[in-house]
C-alpha positions in Angstrom: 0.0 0.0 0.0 2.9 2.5 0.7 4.5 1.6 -2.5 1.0 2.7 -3.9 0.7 5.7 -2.1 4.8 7.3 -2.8 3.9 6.1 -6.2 0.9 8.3 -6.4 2.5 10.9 -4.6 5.4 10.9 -7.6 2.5 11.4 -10.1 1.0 14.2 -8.5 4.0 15.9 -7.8 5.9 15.5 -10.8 4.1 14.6 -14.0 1.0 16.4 -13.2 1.7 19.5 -10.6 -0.6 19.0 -8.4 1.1 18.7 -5.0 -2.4 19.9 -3.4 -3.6 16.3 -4.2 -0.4 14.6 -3.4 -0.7 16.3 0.3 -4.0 14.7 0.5 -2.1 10.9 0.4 -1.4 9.2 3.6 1.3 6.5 4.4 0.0 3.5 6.1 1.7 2.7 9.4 2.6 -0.8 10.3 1.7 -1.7 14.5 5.5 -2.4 16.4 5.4 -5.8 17.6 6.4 -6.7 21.1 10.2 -8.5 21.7 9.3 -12.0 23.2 10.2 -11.7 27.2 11.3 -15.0 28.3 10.4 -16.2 31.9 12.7 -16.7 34.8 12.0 -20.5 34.7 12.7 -20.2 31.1 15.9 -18.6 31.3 17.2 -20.8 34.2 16.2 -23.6 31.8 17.9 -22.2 29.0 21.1 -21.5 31.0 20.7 -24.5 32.6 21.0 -26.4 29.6 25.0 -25.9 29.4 27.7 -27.7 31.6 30.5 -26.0 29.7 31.3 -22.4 32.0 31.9 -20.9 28.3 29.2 -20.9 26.9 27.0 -20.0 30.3 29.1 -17.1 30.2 28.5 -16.3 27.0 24.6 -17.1 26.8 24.4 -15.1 30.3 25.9 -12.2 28.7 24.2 -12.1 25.7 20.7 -12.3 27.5 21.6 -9.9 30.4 23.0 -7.0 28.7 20.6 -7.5 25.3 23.4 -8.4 23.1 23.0 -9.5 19.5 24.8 -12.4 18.0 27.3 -10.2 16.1 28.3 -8.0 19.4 28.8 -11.4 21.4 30.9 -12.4 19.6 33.1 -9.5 18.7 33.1 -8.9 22.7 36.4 -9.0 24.2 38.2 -8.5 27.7 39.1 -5.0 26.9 35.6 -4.2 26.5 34.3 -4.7 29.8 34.5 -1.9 32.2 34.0 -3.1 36.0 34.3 -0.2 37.8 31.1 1.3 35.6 29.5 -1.8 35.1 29.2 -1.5 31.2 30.2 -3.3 28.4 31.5 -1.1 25.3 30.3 -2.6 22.2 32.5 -1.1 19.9 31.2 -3.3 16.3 27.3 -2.9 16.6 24.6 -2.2 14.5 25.2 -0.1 11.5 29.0 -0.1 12.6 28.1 2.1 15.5 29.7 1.7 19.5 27.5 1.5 22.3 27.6 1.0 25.7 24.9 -1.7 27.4 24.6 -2.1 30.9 26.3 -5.2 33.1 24.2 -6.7 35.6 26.1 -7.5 38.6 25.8 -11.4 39.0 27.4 -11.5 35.4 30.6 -9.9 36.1 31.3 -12.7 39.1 30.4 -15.0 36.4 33.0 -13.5 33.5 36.1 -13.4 36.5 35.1 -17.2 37.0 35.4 -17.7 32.7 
């Protein structure tokens, strides 16, 4: 329907010159969805899972700060300031740093890895 609509918006404004009609057009907005929330007994499950210290780490860091695959695994020792309790995700999204919060358990957890 957007396609439509900038389509429409093209041939009022350009080929015809009537940008009174093309004002008139209105783009169709699509609803956000809502991130699936996993459960505590989901996520002691999930963690759970693993015997290896590794990859708890890993899997604890990833869903405690809100890391994506990419940033996980791009993370290194460097990055992670204690005394602030961040992690400095310097290879993000779009090629962009960013700082995301470390919860507290997870940084016993990391000096154990």
């Amino acid at each position: 329907m957007n396609s439509i609509v900038s389509a429409l918006r093209f041939f009022f404004t350009q080929a015809v010159d009537r940008p009174d009609l093309a004002r008139k057009l209105v783009r169709t907005r699509r609803g956000r969805k809502l991130p699936v929330v996993l459960s505590q007994d989901e996520v002691a499950r999930l963690l759970g899972a693993t015997t290896c210290l590794k990859h708890q780490a890993a899997l604890s860091v990833a869903y405690g700060a809100g890391l994506r695959a990419s940033e996980l695994t791009a993370l290194e020792v460097r990055d992670i300031d204690s005394e602030r309790m961040l992690l400095r995700l310097e290879r993000g999204k779009g090629g962009r740093y960013r700082n995301a919060m470390l919860p507290v358990g997870l940084l016993a957890l990391l000096r154990a890895w």
